[in-house]
N, C-alpha and C positions, 0 to 999 in steps of 0.2 A: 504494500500500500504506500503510495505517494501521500506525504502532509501536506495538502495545499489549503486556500482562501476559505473551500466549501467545507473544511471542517471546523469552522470557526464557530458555527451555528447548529445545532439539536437536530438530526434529521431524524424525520418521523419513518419510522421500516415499517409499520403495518403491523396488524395484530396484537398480540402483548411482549413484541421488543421494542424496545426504548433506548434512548440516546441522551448523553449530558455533555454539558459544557461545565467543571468546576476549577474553584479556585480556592486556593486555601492557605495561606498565611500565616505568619508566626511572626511576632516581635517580641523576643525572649526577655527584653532589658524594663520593657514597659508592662508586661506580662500578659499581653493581649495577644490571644487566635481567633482564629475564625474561616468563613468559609460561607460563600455563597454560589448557587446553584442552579443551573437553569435547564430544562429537561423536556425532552419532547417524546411522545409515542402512546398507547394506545387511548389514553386515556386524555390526550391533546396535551397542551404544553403548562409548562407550571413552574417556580421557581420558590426558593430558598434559601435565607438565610441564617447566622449561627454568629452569635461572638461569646467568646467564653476570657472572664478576667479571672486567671493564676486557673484555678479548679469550679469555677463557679461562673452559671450560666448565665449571661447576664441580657440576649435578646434570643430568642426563635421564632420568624415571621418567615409567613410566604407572600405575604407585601410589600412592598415597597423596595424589592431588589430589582435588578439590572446590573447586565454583564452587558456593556457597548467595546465593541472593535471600533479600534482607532484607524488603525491599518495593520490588515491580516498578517500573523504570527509575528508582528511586531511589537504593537502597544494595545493597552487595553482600559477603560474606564471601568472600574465595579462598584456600585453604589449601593448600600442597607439601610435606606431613612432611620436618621435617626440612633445610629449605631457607627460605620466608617463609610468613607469616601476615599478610592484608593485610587493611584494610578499603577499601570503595571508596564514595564518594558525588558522584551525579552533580553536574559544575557546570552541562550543559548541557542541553537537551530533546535526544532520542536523531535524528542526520540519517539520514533514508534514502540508500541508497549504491547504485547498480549499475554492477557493472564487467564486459566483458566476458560478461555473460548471467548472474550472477550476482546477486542481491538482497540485499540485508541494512541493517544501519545501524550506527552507531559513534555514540560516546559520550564525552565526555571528562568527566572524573572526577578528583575528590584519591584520592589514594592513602596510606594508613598503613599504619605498621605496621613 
């Protein structure tokens, strides 16, 4: 599989397979992760968000997120109203990944914000 532009977005496969686009963060010094979510297939599209401060949960919505492409596998905006506003820019070309029958690839990235 080639990583190109069209995997930047959730594709819907039909049936009860499903596809995601995640992002997931860590600032170790500040002691805040997280991770939002955005996901398409059989049941239409829906997304996700999570921030956790040190071991305690501190938002879980599936409003008010958004993963925007800035320019494909380059830069990215990820937004959790209310929670972070991040920007992301790749450091690395995007690995292809399969696990367990699964396909996709990951990316590592600066994260702000």
């Amino acid at each position: 599989m080639t990583i190109g532009p069209e995997h930047e977005e959730p594709q819907a496969r039909g049936g009860e397979e499903s596809d995601a686009f995640t992002v997931a963060f860590g600032d170790a010094t500040a002691g805040l992760y997280g991770l939002a979510r955005k996901s398409a297939g059989g049941g239409g599209e829906s997304a996700m968000g999570i921030l956790f401060a040190g071991n305690e949960v501190v938002a879980v919505r599936t409003e008010g997120v958004a993963l925007d492409v800035v320019e494909p596998l380059r830069r990215w905006k990820v937004t959790f109203e209310g929670a972070f506003d991040l920007d992301l820019e790749a450091l690395v070309a995007p690995a292809e990944v399969e696990i367990a029958g699964m396909h996709g690839y990951e990316q590592l990235c600066r994260v702000t914000g």
